[in-house]
FILOLO-28653 format. One record per residue: residue number from 1; residue in three letters; chain; z, y, x of N, C-alpha, C in turn. Coordinates in steps of 0.2 Angstrom, whole numbers. Each point is the difference from the previous one (the first is absolute). Layout:
fise resi=NUM	resn=ALA	chain=A	n_z=Z	n_y=Y	n_x=X	ca_z=Z	ca_y=Y	ca_x=X	c_z=Z	c_y=Y	c_x=X $
...
END
This chain:
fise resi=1	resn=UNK	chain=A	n_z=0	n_y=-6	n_x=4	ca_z=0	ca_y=6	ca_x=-4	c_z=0	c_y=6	c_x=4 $
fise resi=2	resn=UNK	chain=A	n_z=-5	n_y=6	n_x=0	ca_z=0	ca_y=6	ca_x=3	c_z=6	c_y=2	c_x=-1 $
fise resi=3	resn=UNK	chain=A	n_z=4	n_y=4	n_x=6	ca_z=4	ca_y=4	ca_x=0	c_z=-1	c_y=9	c_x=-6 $
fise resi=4	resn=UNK	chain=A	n_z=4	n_y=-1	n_x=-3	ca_z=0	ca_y=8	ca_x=-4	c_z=-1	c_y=4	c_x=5 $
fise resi=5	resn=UNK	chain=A	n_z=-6	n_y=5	n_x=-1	ca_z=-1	ca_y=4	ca_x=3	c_z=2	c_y=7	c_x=-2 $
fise resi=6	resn=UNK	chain=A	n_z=2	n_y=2	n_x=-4	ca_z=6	ca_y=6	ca_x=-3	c_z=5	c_y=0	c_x=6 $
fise resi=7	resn=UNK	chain=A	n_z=-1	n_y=-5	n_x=3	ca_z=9	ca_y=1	ca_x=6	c_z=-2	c_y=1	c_x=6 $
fise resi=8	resn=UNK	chain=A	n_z=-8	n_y=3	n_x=1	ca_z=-3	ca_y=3	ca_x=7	c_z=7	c_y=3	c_x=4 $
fise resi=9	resn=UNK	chain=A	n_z=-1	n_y=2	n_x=5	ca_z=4	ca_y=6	ca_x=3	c_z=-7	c_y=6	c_x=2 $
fise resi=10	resn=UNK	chain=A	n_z=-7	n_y=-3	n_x=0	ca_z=-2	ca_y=5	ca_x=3	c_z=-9	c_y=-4	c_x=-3 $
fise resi=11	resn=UNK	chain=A	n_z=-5	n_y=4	n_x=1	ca_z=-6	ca_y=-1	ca_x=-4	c_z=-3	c_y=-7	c_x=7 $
fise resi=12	resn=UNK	chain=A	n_z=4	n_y=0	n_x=7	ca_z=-4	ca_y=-3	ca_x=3	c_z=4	c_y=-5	c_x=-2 $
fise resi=13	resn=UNK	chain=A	n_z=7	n_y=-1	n_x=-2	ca_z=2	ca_y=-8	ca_x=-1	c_z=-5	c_y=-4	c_x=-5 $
fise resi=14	resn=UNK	chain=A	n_z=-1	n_y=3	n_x=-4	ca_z=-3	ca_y=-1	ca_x=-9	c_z=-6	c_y=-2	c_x=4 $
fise resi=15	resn=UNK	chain=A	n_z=-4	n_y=4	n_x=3	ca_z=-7	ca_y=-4	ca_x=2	c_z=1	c_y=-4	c_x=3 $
fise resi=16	resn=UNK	chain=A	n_z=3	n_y=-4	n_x=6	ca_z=1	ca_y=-4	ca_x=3	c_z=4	c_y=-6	c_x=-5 $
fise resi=17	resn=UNK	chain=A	n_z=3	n_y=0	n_x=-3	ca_z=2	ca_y=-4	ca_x=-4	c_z=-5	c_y=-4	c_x=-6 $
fise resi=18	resn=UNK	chain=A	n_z=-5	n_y=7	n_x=-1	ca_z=-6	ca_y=-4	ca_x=-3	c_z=-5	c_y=-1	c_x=3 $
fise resi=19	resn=UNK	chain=A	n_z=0	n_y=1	n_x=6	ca_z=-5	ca_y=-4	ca_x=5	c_z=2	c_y=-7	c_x=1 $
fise resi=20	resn=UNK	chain=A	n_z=7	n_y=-1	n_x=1	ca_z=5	ca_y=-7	ca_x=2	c_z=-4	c_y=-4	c_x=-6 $
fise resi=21	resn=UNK	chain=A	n_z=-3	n_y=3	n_x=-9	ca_z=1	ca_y=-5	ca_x=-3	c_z=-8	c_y=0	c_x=-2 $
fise resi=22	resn=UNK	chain=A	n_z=-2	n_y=2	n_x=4	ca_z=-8	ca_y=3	ca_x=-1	c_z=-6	c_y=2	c_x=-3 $
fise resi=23	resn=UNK	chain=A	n_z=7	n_y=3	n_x=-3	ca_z=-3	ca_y=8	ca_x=-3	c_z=-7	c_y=4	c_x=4 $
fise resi=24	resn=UNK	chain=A	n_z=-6	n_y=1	n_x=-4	ca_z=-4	ca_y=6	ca_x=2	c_z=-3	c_y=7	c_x=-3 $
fise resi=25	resn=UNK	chain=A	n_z=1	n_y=5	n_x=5	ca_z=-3	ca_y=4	ca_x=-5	c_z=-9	c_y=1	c_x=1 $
fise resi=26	resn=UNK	chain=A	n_z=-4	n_y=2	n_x=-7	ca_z=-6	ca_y=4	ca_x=5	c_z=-1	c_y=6	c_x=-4 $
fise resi=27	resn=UNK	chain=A	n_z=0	n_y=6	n_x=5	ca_z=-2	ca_y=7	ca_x=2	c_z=-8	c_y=1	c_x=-2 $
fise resi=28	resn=UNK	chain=A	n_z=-2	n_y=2	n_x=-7	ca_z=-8	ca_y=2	ca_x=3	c_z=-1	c_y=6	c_x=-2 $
fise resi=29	resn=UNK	chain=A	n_z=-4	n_y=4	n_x=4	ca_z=-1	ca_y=8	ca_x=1	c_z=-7	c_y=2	c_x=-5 $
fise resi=30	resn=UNK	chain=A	n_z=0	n_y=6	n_x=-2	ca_z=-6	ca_y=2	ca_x=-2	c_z=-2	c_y=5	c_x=7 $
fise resi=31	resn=UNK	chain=A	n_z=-7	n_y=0	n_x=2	ca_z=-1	ca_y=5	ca_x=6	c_z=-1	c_y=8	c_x=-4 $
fise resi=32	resn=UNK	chain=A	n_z=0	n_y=6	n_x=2	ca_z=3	ca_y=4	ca_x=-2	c_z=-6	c_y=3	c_x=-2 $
fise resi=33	resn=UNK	chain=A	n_z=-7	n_y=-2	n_x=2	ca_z=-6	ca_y=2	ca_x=-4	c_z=-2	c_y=-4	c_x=-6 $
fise resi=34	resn=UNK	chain=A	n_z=3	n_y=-6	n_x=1	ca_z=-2	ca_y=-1	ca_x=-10	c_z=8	c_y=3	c_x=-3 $
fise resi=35	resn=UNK	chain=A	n_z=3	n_y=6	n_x=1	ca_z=5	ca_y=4	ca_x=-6	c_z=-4	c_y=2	c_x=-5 $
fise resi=36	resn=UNK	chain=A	n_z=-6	n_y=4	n_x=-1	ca_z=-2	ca_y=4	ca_x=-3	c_z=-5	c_y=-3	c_x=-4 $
fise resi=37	resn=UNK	chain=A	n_z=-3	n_y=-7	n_x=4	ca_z=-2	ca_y=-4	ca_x=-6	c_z=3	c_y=-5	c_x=-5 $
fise resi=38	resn=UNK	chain=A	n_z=6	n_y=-4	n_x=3	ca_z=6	ca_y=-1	ca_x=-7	c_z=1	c_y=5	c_x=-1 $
fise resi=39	resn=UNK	chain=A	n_z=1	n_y=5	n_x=0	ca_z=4	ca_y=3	ca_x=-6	c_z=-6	c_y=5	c_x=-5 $
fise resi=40	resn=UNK	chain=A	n_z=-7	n_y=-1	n_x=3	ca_z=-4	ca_y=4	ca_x=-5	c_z=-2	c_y=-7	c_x=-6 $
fise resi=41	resn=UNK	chain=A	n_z=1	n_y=-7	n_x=4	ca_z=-1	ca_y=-5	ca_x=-5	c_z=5	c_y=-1	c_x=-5 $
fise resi=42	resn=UNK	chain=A	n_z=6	n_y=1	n_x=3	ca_z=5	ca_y=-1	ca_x=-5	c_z=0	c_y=4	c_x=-3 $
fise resi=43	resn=UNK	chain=A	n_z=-2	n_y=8	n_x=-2	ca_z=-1	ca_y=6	ca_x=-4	c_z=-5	c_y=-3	c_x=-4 $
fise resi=44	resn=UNK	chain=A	n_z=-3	n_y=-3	n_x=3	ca_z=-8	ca_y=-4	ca_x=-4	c_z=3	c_y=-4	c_x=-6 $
fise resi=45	resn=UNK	chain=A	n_z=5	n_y=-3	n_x=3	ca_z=-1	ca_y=-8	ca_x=-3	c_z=7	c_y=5	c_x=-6 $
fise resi=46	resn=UNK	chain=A	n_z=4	n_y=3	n_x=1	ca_z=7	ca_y=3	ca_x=-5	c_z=-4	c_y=3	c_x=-5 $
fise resi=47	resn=UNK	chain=A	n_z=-6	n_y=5	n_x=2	ca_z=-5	ca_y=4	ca_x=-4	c_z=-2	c_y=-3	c_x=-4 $
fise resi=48	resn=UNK	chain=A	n_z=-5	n_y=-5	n_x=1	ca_z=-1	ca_y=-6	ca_x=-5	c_z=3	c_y=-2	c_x=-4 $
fise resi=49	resn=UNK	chain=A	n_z=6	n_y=-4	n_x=3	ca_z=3	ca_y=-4	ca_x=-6	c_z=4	c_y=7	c_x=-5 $
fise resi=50	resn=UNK	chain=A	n_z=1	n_y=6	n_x=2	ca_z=4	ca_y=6	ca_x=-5	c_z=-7	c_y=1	c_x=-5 $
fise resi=51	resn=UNK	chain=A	n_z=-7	n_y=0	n_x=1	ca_z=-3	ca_y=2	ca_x=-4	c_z=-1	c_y=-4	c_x=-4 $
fise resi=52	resn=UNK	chain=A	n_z=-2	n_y=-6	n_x=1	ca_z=-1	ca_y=-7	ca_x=-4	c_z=7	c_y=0	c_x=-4 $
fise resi=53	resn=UNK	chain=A	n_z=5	n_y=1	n_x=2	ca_z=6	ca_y=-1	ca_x=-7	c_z=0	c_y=6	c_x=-1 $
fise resi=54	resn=UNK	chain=A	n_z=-3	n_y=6	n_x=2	ca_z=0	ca_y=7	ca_x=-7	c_z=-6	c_y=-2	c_x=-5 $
fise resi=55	resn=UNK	chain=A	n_z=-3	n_y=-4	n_x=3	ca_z=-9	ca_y=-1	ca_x=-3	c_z=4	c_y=-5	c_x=-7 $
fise resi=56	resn=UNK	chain=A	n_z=5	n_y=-6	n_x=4	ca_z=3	ca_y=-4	ca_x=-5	c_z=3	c_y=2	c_x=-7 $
fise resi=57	resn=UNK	chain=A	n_z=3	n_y=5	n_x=2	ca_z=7	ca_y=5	ca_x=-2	c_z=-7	c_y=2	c_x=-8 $
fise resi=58	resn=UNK	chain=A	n_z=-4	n_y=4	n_x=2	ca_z=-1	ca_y=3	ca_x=-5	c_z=-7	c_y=-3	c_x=-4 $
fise resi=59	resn=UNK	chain=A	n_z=-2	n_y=-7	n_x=5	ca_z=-6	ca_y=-3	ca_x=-5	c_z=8	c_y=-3	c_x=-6 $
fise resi=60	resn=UNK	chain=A	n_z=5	n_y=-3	n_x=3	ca_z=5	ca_y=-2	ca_x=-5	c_z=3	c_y=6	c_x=-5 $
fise resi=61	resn=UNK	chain=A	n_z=2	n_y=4	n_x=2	ca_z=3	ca_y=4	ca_x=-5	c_z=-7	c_y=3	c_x=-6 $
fise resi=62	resn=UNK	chain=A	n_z=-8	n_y=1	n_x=2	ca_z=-3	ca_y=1	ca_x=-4	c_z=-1	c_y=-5	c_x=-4 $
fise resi=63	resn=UNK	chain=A	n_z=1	n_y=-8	n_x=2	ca_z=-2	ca_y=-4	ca_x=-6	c_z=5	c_y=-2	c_x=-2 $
fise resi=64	resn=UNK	chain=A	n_z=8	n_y=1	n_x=-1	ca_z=4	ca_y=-1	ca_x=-3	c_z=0	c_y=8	c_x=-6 $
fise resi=65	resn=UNK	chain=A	n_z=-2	n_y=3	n_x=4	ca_z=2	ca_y=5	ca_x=-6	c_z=-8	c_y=1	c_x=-5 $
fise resi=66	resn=UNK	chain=A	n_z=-4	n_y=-4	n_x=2	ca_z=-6	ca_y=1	ca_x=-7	c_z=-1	c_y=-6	c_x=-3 $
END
């Protein structure tokens, strides 16, 4: 049974403890020239689904009210 890691004394105990039971992390980076293309695509992809559920919004509300 892993040792409770709340009882670290310090952040390197805690990593080596979870190295002892072979714990791994993995780190992945975005390089800092694609910033401006994720985030004009996720504007793209929010943009989209906000307009598609006002488009929802009010094809519903006009065929419930005629």
């Amino acid at each position: 049974m892993p040792p409770a890691y709340t009882d670290c004394d310090s952040i390197k105990a805690c990593v080596d403890a979870l190295a002892q039971v072979d714990y791994r992390q993995r780190v992945t980076y975005q390089t800092a020239d694609n910033f401006w293309t994720l985030q004009w695509a996720e504007t793209g992809v929010f943009l989209g689904l906000a307009v598609a559920l006002g488009a929802l919004c009010v094809w519903w509300t006009r065929r419930r009210l005629s």
